[in-house]
N, C-alpha and C positions, 0 to 999 in steps of 0.2 A: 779249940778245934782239935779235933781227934787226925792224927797221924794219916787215915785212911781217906779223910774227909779231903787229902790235898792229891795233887798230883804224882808226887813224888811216893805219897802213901799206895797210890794205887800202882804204881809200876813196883814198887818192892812186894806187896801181895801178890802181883801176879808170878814175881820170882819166885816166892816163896811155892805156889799152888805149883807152876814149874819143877818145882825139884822134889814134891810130894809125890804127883803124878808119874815122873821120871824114874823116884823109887818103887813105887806100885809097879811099873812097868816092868821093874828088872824084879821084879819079888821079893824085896827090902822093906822089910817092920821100918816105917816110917819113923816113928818116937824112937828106935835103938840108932838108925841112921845121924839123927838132929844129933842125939847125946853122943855119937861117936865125933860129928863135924863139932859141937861144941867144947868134948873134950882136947882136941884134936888142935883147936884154933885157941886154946886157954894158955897151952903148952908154949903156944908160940905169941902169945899175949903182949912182947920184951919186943917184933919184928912186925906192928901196926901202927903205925901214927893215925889217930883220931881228929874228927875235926869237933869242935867245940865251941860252946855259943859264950858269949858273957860272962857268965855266972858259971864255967865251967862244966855245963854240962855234954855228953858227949851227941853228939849231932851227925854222926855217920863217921867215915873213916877217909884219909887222905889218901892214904898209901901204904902200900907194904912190902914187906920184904920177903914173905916167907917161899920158901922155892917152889918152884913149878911143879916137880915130882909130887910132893906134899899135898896141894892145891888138886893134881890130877887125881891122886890116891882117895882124894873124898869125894870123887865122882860116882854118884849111887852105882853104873855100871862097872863100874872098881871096886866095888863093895864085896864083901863074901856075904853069901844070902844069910838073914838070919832064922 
């Protein structure tokens, strides 16, 4: 079963379409936005505890640590346009 096929798949799609539409809005290249929140949340990679299924794999996230500033700063309307 495909990730999308559940519930849980479809509320993280809609997040996802959410934060696309959000950057479109404010006039943020979409793909430089993601590579900025992924480089951005790599850095602080050491301040996420994951949750994890049996076999170790990772199954979404429990918790984190990383600060509020940080988290706000990757708000597409905190963005510099690109």
């Amino acid at each position: 079963m495909m990730a999308s096929d559940t519930c849980q798949g479809a509320e993280n799609l809609a997040l996802f379409y959410s934060l696309y539409k959000t950057a479109q809005m404010h006039g943020i290249e979409f793909e430089s936005y993601m590579q900025r929140c992924i480089t951005v949340m790599s850095d602080h990679l050491n301040e996420i505890e994951f949750a994890k299924d049996s076999k170790g794999t990772i199954t979404g996230y429990k918790s984190h640590s990383i600060s509020e500033e940080i988290l706000e700063n990757l708000m597409p309307w905190n963005m510099v346009k690109a």
